[in-house]
N, CA, C and O atoms as a GROMACS GRO file, in nm:
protein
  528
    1UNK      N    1   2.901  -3.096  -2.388
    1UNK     CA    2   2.759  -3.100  -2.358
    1UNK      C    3   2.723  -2.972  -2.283
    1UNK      O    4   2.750  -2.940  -2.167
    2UNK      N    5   2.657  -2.906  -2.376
    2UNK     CA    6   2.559  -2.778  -2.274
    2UNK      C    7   2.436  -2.770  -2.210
    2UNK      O    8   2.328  -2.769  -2.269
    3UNK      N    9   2.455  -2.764  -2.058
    3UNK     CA   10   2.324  -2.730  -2.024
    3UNK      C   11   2.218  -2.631  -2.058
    3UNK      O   12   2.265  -2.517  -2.068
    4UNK      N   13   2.136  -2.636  -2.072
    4UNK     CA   14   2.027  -2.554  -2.131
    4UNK      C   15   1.969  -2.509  -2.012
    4UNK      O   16   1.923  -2.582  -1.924
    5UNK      N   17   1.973  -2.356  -2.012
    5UNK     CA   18   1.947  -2.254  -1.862
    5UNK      C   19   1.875  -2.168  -1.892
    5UNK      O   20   1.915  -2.072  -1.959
    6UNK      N   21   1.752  -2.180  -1.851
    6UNK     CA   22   1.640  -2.096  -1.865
    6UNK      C   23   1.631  -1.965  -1.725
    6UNK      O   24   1.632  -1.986  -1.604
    7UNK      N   25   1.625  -1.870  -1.778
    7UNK     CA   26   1.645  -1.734  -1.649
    7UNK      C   27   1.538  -1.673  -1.670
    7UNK      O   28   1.520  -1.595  -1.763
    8UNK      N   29   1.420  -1.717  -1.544
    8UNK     CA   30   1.289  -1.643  -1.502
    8UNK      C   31   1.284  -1.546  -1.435
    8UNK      O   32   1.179  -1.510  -1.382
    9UNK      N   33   1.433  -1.462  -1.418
    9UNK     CA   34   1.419  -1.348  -1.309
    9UNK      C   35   1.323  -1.228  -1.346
    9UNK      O   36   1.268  -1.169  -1.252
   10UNK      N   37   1.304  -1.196  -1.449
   10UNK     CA   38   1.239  -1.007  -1.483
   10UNK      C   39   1.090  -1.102  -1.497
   10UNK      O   40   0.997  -1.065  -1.425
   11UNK      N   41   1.071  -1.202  -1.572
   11UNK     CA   42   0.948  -1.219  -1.610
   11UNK      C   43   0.854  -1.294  -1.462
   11UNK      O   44   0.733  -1.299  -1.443
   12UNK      N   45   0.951  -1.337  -1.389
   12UNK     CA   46   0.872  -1.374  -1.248
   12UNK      C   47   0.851  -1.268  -1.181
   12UNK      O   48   0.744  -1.234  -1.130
   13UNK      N   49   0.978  -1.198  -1.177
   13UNK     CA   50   0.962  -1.056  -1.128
   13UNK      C   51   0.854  -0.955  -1.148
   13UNK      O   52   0.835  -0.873  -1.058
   14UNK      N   53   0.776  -0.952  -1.267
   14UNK     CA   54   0.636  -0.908  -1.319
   14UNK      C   55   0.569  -0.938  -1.287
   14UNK      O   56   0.487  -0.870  -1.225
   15UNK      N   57   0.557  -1.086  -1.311
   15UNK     CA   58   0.437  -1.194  -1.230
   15UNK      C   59   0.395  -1.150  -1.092
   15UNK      O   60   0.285  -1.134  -1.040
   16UNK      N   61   0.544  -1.134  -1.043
   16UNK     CA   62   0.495  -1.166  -0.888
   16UNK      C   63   0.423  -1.021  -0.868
   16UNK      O   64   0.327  -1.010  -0.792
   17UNK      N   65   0.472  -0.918  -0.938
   17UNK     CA   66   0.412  -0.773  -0.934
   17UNK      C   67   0.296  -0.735  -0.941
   17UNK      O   68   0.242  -0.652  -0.869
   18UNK      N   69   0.239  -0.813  -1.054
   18UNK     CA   70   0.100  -0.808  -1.119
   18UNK      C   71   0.027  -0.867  -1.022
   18UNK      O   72  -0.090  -0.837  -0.995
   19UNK      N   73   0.099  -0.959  -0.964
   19UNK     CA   74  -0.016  -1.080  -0.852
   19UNK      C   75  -0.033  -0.997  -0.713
   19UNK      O   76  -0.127  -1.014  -0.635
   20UNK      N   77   0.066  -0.911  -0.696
   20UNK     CA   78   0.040  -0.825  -0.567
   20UNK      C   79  -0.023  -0.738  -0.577
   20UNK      O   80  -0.133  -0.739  -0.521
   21UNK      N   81   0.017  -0.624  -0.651
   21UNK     CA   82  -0.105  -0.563  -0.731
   21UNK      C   83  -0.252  -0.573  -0.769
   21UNK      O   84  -0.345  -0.497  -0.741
   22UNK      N   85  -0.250  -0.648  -0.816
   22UNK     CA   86  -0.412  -0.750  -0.843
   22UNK      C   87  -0.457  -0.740  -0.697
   22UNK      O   88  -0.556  -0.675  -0.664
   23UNK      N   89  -0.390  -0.797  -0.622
   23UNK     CA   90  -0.472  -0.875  -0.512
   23UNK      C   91  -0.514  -0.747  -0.398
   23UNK      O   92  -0.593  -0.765  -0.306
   24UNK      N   93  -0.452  -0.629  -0.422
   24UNK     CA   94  -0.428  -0.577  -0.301
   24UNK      C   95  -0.551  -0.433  -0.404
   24UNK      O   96  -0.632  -0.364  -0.342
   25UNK      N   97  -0.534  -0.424  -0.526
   25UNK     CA   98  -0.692  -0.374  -0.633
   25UNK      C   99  -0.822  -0.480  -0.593
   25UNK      O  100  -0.930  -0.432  -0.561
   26UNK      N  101  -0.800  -0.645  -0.597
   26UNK     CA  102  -0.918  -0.672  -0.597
   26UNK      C  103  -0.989  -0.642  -0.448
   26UNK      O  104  -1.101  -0.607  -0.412
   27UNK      N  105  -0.865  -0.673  -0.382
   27UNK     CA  106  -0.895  -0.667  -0.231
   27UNK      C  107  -1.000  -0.510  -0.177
   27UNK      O  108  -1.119  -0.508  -0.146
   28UNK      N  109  -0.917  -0.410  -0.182
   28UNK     CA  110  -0.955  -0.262  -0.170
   28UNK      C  111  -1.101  -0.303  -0.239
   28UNK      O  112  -1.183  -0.339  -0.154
   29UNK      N  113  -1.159  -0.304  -0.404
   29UNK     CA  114  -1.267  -0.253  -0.473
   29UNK      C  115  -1.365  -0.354  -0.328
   29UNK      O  116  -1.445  -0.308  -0.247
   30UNK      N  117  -1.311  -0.513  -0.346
   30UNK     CA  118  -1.445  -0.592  -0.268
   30UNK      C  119  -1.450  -0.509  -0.146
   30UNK      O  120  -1.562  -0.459  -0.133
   31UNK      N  121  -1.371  -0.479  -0.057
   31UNK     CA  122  -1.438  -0.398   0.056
   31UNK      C  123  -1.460  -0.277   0.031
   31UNK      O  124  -1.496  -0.227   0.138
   32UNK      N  125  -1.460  -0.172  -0.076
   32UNK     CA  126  -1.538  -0.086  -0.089
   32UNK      C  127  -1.686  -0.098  -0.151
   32UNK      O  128  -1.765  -0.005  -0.146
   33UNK      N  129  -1.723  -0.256  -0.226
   33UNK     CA  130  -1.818  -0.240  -0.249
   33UNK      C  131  -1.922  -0.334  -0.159
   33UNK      O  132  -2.044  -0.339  -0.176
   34UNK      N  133  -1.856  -0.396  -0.071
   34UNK     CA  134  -1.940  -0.404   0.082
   34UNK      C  135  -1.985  -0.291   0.140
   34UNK      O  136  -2.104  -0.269   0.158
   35UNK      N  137  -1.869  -0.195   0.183
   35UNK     CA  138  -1.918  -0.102   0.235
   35UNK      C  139  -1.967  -0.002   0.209
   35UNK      O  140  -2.003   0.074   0.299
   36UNK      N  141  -1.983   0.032   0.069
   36UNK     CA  142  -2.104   0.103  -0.020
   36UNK      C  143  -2.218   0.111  -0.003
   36UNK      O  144  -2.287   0.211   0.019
   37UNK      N  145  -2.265  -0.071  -0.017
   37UNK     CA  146  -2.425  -0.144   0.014
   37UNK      C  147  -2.439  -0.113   0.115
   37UNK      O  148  -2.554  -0.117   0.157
   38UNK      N  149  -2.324  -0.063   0.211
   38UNK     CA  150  -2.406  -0.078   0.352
   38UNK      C  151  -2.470  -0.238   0.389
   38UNK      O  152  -2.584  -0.284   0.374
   39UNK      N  153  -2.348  -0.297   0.441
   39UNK     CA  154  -2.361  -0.479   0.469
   39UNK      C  155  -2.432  -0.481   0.605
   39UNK      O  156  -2.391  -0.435   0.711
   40UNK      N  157  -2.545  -0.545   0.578
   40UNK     CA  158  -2.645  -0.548   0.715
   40UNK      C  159  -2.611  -0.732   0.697
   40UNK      O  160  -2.629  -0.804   0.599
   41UNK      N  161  -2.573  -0.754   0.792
   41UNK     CA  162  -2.604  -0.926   0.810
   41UNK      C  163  -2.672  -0.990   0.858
   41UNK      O  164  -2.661  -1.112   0.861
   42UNK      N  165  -2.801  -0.895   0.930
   42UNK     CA  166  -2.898  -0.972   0.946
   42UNK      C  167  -2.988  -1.005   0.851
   42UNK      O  168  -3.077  -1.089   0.858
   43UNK      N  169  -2.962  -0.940   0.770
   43UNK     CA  170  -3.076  -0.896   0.630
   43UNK      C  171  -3.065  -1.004   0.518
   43UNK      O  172  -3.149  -1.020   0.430
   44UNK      N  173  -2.898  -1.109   0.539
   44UNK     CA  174  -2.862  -1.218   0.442
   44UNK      C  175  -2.918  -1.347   0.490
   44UNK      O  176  -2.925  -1.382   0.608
   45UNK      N  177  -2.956  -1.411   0.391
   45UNK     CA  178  -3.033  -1.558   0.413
   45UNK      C  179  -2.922  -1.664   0.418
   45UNK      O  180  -2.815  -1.635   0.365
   46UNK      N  181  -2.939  -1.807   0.489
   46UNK     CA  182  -2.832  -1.897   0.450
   46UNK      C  183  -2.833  -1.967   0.340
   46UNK      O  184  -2.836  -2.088   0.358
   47UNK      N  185  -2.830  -1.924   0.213
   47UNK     CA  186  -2.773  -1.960   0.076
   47UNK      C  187  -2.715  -1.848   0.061
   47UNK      O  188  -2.613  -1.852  -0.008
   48UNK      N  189  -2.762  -1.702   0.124
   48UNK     CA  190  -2.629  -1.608   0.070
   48UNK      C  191  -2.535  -1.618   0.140
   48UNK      O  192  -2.440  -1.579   0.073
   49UNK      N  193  -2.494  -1.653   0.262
   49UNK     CA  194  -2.402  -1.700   0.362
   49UNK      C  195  -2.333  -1.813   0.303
   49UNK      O  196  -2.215  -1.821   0.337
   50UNK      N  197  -2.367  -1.888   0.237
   50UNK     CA  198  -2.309  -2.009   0.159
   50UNK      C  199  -2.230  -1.954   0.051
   50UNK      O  200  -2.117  -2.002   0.047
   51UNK      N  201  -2.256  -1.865  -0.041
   51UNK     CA  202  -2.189  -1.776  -0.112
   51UNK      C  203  -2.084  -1.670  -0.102
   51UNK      O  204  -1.999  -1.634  -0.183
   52UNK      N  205  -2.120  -1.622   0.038
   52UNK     CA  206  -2.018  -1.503   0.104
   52UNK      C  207  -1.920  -1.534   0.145
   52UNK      O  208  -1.823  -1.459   0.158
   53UNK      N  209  -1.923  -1.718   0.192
   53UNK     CA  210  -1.826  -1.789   0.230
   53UNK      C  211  -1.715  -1.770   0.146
   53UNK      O  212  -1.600  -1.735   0.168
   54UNK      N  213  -1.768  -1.798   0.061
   54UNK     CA  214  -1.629  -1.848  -0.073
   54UNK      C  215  -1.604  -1.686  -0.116
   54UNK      O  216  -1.507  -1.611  -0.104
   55UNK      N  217  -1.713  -1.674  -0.160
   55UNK     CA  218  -1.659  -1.514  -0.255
   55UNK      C  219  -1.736  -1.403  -0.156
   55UNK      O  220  -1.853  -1.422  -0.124
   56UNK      N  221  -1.680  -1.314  -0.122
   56UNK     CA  222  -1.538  -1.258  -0.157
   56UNK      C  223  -1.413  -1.326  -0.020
   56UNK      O  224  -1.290  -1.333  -0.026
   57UNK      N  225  -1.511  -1.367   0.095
   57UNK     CA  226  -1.415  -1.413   0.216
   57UNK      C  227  -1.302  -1.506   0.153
   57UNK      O  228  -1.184  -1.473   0.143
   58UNK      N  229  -1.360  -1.629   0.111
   58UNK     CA  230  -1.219  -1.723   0.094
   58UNK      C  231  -1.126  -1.675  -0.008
   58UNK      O  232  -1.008  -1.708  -0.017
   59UNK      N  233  -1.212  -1.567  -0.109
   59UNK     CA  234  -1.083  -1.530  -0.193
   59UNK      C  235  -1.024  -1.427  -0.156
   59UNK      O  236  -0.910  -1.414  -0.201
   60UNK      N  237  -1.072  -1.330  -0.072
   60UNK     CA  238  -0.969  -1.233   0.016
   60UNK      C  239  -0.870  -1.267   0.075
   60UNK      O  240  -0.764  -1.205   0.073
   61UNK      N  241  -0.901  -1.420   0.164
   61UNK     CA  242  -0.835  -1.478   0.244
   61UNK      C  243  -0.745  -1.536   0.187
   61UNK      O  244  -0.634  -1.522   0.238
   62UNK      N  245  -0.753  -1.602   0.089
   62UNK     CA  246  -0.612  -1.680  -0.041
   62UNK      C  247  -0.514  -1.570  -0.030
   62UNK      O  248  -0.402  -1.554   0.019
   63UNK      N  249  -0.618  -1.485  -0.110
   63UNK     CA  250  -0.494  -1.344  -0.223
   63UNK      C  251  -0.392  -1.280  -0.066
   63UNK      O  252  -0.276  -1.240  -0.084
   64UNK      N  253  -0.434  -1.279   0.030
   64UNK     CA  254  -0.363  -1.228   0.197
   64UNK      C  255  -0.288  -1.369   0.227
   64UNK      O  256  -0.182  -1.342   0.284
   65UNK      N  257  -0.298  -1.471   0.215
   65UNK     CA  258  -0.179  -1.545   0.268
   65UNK      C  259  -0.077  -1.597   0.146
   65UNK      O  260   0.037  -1.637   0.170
   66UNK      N  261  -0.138  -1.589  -0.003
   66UNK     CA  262  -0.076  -1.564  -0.121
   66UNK      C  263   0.051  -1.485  -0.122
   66UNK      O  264   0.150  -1.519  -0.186
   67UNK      N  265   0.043  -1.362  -0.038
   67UNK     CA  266   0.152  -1.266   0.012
   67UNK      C  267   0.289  -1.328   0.108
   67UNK      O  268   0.408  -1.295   0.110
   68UNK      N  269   0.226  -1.414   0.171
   68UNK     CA  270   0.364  -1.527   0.191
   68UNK      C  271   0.387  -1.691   0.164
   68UNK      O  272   0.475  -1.775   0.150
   69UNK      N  273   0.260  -1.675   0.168
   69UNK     CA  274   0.290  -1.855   0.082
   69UNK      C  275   0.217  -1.881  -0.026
   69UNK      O  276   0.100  -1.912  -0.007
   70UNK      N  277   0.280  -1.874  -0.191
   70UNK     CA  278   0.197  -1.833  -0.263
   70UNK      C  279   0.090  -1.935  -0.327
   70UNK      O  280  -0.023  -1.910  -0.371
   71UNK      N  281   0.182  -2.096  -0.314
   71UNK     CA  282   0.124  -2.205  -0.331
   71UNK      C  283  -0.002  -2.173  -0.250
   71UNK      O  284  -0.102  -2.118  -0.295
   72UNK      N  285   0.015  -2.211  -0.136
   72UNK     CA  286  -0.120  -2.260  -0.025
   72UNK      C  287  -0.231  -2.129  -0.089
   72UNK      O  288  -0.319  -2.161  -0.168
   73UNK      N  289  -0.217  -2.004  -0.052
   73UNK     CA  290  -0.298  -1.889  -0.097
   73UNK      C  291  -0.361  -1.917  -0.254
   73UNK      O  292  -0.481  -1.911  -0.279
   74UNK      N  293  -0.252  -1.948  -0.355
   74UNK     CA  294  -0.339  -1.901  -0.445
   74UNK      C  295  -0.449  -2.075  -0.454
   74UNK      O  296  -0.554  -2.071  -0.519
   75UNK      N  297  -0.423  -2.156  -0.412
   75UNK     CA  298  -0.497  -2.279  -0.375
   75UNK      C  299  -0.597  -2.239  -0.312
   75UNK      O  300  -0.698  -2.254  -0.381
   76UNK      N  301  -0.620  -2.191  -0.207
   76UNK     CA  302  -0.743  -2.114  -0.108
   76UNK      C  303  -0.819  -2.032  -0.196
   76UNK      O  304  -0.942  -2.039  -0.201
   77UNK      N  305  -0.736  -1.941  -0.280
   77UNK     CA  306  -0.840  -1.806  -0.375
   77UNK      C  307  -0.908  -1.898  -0.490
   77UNK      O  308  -1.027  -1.887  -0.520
   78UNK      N  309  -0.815  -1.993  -0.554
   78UNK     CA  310  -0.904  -2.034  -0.671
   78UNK      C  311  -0.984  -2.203  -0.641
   78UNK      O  312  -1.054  -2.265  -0.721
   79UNK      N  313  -0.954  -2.235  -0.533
   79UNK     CA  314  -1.040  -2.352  -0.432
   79UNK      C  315  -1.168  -2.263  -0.427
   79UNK      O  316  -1.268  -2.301  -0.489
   80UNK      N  317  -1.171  -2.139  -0.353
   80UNK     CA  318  -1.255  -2.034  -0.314
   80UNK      C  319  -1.372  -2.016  -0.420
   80UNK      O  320  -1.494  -2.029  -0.405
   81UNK      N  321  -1.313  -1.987  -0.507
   81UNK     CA  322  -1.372  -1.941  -0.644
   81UNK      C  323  -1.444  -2.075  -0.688
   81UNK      O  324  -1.565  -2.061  -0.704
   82UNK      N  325  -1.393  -2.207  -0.714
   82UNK     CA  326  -1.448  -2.308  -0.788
   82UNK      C  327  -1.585  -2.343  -0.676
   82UNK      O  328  -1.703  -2.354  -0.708
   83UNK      N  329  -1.525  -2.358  -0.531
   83UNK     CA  330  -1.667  -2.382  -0.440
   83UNK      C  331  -1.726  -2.279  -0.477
   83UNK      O  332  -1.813  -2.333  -0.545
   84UNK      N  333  -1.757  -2.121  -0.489
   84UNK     CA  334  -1.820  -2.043  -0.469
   84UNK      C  335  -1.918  -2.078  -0.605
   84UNK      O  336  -2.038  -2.090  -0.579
   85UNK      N  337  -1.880  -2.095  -0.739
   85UNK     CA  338  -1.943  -2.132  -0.831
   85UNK      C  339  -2.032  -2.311  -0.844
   85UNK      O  340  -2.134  -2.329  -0.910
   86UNK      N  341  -1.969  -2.406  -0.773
   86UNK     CA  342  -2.025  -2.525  -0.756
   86UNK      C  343  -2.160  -2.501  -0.642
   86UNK      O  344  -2.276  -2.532  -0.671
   87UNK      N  345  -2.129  -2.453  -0.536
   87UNK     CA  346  -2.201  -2.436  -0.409
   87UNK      C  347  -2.322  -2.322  -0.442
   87UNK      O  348  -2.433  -2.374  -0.427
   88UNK      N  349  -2.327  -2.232  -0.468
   88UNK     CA  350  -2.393  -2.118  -0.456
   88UNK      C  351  -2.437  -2.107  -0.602
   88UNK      O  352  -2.552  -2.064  -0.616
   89UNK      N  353  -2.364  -2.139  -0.724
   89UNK     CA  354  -2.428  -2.137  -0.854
   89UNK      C  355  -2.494  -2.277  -0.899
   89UNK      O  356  -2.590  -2.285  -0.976
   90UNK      N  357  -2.428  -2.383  -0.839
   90UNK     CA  358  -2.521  -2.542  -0.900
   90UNK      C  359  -2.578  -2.606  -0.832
   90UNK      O  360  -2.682  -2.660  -0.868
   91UNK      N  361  -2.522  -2.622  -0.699
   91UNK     CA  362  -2.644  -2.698  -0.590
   91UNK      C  363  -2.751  -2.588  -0.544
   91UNK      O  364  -2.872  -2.610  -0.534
   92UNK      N  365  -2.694  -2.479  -0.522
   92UNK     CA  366  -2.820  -2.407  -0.489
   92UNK      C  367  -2.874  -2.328  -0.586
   92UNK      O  368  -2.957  -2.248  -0.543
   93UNK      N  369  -2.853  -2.325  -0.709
   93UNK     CA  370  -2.887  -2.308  -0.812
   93UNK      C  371  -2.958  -2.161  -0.838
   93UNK      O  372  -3.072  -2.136  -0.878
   94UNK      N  373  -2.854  -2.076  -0.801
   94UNK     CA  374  -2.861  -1.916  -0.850
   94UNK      C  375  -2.771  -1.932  -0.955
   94UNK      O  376  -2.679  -2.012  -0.968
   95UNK      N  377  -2.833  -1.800  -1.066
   95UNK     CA  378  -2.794  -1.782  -1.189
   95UNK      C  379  -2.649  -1.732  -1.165
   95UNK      O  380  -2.647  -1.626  -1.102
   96UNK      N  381  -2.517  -1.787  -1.202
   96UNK     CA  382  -2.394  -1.613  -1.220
   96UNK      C  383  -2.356  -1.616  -1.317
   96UNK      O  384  -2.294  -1.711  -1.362
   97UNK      N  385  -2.380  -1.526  -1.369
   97UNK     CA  386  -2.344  -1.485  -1.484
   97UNK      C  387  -2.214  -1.411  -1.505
   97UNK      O  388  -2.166  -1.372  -1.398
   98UNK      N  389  -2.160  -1.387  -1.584
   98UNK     CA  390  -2.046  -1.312  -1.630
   98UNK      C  391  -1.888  -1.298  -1.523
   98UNK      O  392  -1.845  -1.327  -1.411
   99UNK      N  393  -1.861  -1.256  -1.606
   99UNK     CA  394  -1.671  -1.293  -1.564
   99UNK      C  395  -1.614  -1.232  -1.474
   99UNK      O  396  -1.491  -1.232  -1.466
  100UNK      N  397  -1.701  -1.159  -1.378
  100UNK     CA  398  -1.637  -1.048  -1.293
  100UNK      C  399  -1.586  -1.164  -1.188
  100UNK      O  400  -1.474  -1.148  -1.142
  101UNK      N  401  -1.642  -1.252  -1.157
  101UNK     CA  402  -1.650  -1.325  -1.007
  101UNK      C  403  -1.476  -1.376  -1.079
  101UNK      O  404  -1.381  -1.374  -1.001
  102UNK      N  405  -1.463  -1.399  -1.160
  102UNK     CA  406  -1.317  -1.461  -1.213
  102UNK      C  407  -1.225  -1.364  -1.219
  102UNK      O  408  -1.104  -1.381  -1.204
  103UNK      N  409  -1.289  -1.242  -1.243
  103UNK     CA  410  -1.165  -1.089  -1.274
  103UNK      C  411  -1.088  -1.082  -1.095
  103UNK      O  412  -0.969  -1.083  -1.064
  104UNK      N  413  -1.204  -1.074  -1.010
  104UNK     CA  414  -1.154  -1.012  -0.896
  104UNK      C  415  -1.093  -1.128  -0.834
  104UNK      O  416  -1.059  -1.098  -0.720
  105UNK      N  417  -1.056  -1.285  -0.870
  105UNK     CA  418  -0.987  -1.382  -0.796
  105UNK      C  419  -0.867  -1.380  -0.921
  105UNK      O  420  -0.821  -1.494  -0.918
  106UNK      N  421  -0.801  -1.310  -1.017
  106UNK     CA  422  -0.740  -1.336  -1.146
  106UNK      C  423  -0.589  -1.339  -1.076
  106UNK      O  424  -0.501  -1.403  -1.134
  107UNK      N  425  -0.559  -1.267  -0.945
  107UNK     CA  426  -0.430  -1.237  -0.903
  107UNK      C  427  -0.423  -1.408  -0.840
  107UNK      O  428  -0.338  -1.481  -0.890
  108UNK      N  429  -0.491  -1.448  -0.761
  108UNK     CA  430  -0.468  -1.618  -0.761
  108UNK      C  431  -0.450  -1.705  -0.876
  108UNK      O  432  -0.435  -1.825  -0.854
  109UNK      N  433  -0.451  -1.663  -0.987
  109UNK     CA  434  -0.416  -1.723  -1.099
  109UNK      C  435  -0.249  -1.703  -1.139
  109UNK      O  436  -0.177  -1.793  -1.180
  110UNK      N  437  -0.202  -1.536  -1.112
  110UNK     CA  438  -0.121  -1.541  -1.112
  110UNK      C  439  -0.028  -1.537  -0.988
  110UNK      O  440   0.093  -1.551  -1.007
  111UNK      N  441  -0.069  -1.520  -0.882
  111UNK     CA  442   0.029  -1.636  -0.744
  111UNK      C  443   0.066  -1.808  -0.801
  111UNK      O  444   0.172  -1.861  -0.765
  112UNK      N  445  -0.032  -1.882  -0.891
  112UNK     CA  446  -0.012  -2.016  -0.909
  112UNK      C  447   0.099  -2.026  -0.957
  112UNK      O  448   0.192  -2.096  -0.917
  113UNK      N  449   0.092  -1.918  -1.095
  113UNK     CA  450   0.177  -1.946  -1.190
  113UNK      C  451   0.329  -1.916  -1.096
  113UNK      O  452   0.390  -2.016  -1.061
  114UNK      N  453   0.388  -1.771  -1.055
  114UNK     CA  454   0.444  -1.759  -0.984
  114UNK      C  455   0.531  -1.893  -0.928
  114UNK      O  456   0.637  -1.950  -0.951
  115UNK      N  457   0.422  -1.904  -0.842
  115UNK     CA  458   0.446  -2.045  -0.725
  115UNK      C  459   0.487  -2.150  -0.866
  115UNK      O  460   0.568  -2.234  -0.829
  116UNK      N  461   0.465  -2.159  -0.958
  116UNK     CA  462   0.520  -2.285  -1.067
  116UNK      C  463   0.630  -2.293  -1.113
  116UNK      O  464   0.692  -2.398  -1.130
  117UNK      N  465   0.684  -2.141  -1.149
  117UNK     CA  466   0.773  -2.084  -1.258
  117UNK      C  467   0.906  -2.117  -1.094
  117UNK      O  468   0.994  -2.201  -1.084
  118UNK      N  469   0.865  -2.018  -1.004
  118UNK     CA  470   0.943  -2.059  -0.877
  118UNK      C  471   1.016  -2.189  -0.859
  118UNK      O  472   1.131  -2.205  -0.900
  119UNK      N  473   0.963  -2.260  -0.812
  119UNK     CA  474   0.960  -2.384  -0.822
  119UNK      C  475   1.034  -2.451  -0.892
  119UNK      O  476   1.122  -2.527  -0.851
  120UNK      N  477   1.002  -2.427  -1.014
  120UNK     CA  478   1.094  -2.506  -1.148
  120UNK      C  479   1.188  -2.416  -1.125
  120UNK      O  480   1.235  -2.466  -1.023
  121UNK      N  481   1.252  -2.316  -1.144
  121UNK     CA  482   1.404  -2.228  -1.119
  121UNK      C  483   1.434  -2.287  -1.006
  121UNK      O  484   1.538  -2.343  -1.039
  122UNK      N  485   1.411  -2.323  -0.865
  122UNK     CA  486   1.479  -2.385  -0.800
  122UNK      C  487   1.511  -2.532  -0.838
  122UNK      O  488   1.621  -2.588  -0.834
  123UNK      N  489   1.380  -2.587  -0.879
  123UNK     CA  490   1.470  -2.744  -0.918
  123UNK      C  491   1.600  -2.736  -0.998
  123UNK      O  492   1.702  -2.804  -0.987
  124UNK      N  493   1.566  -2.623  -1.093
  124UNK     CA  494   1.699  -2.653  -1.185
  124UNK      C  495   1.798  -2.600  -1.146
  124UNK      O  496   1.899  -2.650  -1.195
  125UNK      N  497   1.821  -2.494  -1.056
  125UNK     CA  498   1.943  -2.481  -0.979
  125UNK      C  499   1.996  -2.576  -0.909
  125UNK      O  500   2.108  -2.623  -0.932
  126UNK      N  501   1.925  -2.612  -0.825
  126UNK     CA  502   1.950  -2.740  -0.731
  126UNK      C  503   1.969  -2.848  -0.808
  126UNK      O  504   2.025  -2.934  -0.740
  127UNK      N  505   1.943  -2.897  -0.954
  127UNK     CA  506   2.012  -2.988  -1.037
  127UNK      C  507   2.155  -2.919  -1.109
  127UNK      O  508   2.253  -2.986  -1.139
  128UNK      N  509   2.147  -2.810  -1.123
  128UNK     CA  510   2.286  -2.719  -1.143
  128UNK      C  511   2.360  -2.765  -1.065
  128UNK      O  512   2.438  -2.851  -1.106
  129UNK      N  513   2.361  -2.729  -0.939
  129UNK     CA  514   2.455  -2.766  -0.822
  129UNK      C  515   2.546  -2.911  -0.774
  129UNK      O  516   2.649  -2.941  -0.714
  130UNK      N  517   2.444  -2.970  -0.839
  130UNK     CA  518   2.425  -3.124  -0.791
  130UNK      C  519   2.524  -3.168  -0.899
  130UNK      O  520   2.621  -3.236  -0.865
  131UNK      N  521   2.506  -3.130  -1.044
  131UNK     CA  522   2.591  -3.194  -1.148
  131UNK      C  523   2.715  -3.122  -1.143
  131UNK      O  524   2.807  -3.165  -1.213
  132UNK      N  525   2.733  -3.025  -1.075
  132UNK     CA  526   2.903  -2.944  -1.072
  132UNK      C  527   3.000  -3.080  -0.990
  132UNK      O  528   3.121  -3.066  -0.970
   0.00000   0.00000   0.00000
């Protein structure tokens, strides 16, 4: 009887690359394009404060603790993202349109996966071990 051994090292190894990468591109562009506009905060109303919450704060804040815990983080960035679109696009009912708000949270997509593929390589080691 052969065990069947699946080896995620190079292709997690990418993952995890792409997800740091991503996060630390989306991270840089959102605070350069705060500080472009020139961010006056007295000048924002509370429905845009309801919005700023989630995007870009809570998904900055994911993709930065994503960097050591990738579960909890990428949970925070794409938690972040789904309130930012429920809250600010359907109860308070501003238009958003198009895919950017999803491009710049995309590295929390791949922290999840990461955090999945992870995960399963340890269970199956730790069932490796267990059946020796």
């Amino acid at each position: 009887m052969s065990a069947s051994r699946i080896d995620f090292g190079l292709p997690l190894a990418v993952i995890e690359l792409l997800a740091r990468v991503g996060s630390i591109a989306s991270i840089t562009l959102l605070v350069f394009l705060f500080a472009g506009e020139g961010f006056h905060p007295s000048e924002i109303s509370r429905n845009e404060w309801a919005g700023l919450l989630f995007f870009p704060i809570g998904i900055m804040i994911g993709m930065i603790v994503a960097w050591w815990k990738e579960g909890l983080g990428s949970a925070v960035t794409l938690l972040s993202l789904l309130a930012f679109y429920l809250v600010y696009g359907y109860l308070l009912s501003n238009h958003i349109g198009g895919w950017v708000f999803i491009a710049f949270a995309s590295p929390g997509f791949l922290f999840l996966l990461h955090s999945l593929f992870s995960a399963t390589g340890e269970k199956r080691a730790a069932l490796r071990t267990v059946r020796r």
